[in-house]
N, C-alpha and C positions, 0 to 999 in steps of 0.2 A: 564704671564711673563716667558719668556725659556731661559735660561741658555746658554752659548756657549756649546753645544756640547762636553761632553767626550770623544774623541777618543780613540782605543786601537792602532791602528797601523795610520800612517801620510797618508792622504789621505782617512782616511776611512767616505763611503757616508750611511750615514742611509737607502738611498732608497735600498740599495744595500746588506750593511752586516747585520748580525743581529743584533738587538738591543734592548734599554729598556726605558719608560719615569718613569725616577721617578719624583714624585710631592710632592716638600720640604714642610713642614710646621713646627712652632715652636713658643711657646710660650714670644719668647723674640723678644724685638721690632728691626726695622733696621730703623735708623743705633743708636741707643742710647743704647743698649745691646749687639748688635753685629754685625761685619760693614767686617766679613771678612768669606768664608765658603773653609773649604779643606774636599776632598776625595779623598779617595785609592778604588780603585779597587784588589780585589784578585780571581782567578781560581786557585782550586785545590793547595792553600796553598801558591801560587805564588804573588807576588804582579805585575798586567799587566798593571795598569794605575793610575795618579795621575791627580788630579786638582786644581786650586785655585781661586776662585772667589770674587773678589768682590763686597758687598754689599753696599748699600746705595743712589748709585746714579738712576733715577726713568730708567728703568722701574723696577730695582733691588731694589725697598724701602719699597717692603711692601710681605705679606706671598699669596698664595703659589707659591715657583715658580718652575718650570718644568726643569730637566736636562738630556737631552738626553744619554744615556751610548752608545755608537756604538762599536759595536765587531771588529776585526781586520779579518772577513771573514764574508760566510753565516750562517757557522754552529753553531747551536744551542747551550751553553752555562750556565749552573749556576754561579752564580758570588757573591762574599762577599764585603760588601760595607761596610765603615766605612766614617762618619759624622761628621768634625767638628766645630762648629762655634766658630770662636773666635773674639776679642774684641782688634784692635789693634791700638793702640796709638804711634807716633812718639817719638823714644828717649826709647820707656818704653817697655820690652819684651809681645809679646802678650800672653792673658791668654784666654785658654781653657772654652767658659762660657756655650757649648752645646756640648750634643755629644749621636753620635746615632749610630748599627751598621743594617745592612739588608741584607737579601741574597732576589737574585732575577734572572730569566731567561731571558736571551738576545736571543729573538727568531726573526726567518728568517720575519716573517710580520713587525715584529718593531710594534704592537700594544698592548703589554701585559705595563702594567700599575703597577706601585709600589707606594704607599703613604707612605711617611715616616715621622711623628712627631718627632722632634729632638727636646727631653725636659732636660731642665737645667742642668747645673754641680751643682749640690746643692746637700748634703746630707740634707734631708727637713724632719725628721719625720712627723710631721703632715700636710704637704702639703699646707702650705701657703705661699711658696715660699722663706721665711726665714729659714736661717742655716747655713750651713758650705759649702762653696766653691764658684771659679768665679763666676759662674753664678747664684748664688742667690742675693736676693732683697736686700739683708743685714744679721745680724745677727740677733738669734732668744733668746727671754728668756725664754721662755719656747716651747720648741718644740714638746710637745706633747700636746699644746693648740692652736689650729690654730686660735681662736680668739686675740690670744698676739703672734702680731709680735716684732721685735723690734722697741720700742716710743725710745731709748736711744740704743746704741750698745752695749750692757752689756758685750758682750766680750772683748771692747776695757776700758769703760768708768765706768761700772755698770748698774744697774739697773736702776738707776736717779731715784732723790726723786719722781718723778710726779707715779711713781709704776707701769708699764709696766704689773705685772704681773696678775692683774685682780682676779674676783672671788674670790676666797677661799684660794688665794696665796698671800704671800708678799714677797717685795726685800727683801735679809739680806746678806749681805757679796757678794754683787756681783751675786748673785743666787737668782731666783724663787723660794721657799717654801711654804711648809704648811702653813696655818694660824691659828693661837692658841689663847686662853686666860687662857687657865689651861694646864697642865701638860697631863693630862686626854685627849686632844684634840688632839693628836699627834699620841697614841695609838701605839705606840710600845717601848718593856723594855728597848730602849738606845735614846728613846727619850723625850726629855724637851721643855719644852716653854721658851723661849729666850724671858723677858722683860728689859723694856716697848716693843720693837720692833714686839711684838706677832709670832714670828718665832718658826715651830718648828728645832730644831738644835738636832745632835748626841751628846750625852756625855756617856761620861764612867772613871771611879777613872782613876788618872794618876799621874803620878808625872813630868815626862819628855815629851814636844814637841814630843822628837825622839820617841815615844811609840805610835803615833797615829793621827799624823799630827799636830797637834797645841791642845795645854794642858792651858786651858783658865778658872779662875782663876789659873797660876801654884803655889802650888799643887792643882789640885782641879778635871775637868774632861775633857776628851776629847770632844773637837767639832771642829762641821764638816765644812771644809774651801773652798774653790770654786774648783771644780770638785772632791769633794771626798763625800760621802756619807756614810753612818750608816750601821757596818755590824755586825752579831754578838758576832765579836770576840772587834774590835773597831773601830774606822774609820778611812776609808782605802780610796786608788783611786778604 
């Protein structure tokens, strides 16, 4: 599947100036993840060309497809490319859900070859494609277990009773945690096992909220509330 053609200058013939194929690919579907592609063109810190493409309709519906770059002469060239796929909806501003960037040579044959994977806007720690941004699957509850994506949007909703978090983890307060039955099971000096819930949770003496993010029984000890975590002075973000 090929692309129209990037040109640098109006009129410009591949057979003729130099040029580059680059050959798109990407782990998000068309058109159900992303249904629109732009690219910049840059030499030498300049910006020499722009594109926009539309995705989705066939031959344009599926990976990989091939975009011609043509130079604005014969001579030979390095060039910086930047990739975006985005996701656009009528009515609603489109969101950024891919993005790649590549340097490559625009040479007189026009037979030099670039492959470019254009992988997700996702901040994804463990790589299951759940986490933080456009272009992820969704939200993650634990991102450093790529077996527990998000069963519930815990950043929107919680946890959900049905316990997303798996293994050796429980929901508590909107967050993935340890799992406990004794105090012992948590194994560190500011932390406690949170019953019945078997969580382990931060605490430390407190007398006031404002000393440590939330003071639960007040007076009694600090614990730790959704994005804050056990430090050893008390719990903090």
């Amino acid at each position: 599947m090929v692309l129209a053609a990037l040109s640098m200058a109006p009129g410009a013939c591949a057979e003729a100036n130099a040029s580059l194929q680059v050959e798109l690919s990407s782990p998000l579907s068309i058109p159900g993840e992303t249904n629109e592609l732009n690219v910049q063109v840059s030499a030498a810190g300049t910006v020499i060309g722009r594109g926009n493409y539309l995705l989705g309709p066939a031959p344009r519906d599926r990976w990989p497809q091939t975009l011609p770059i043509v130079g604005k002469d014969r001579e030979a060239q390095t060039v910086a490319i930047v990739f975006e796929l985005r996701m656009s909806i009528p009515g609603v501003a489109a969101a950024v859900v891919g993005y790649a960037e590549a340097q490559g040579e625009l040479d007189r044959d026009g037979e030099s070859v670039l492959p470019v994977v254009v992988p997700r806007q996702c901040i994804d720690a463990d790589g299951d494609g759940y986490g933080v941004g456009a272009g992820c699957l969704g939200p993650d509850c634990a991102d450093d277990l790529p077996e527990v994506p998000a069963v519930t949007a815990c950043a929107v909703v919680g946890c959900a009773t049905a316990n997303p978090c798996g293994g050796d983890r429980v929901c508590f307060d909107g967050v993935c945690t340890a799992r406990c039955a004794v105090a012992a099971d948590c194994g560190g000096s500011h932390l406690t096992c949170q019953l019945p819930e078997g969580a382990c949770v931060c605490q430390k003496p407190c007398s006031l909220s404002s000393e440590c993010g939330f003071c639960f029984p007040a007076p009694d000890n600090c614990q730790v509330t959704i994005g804050w975590t056990c430090k050893s002075s008390c719990c903090a973000p």
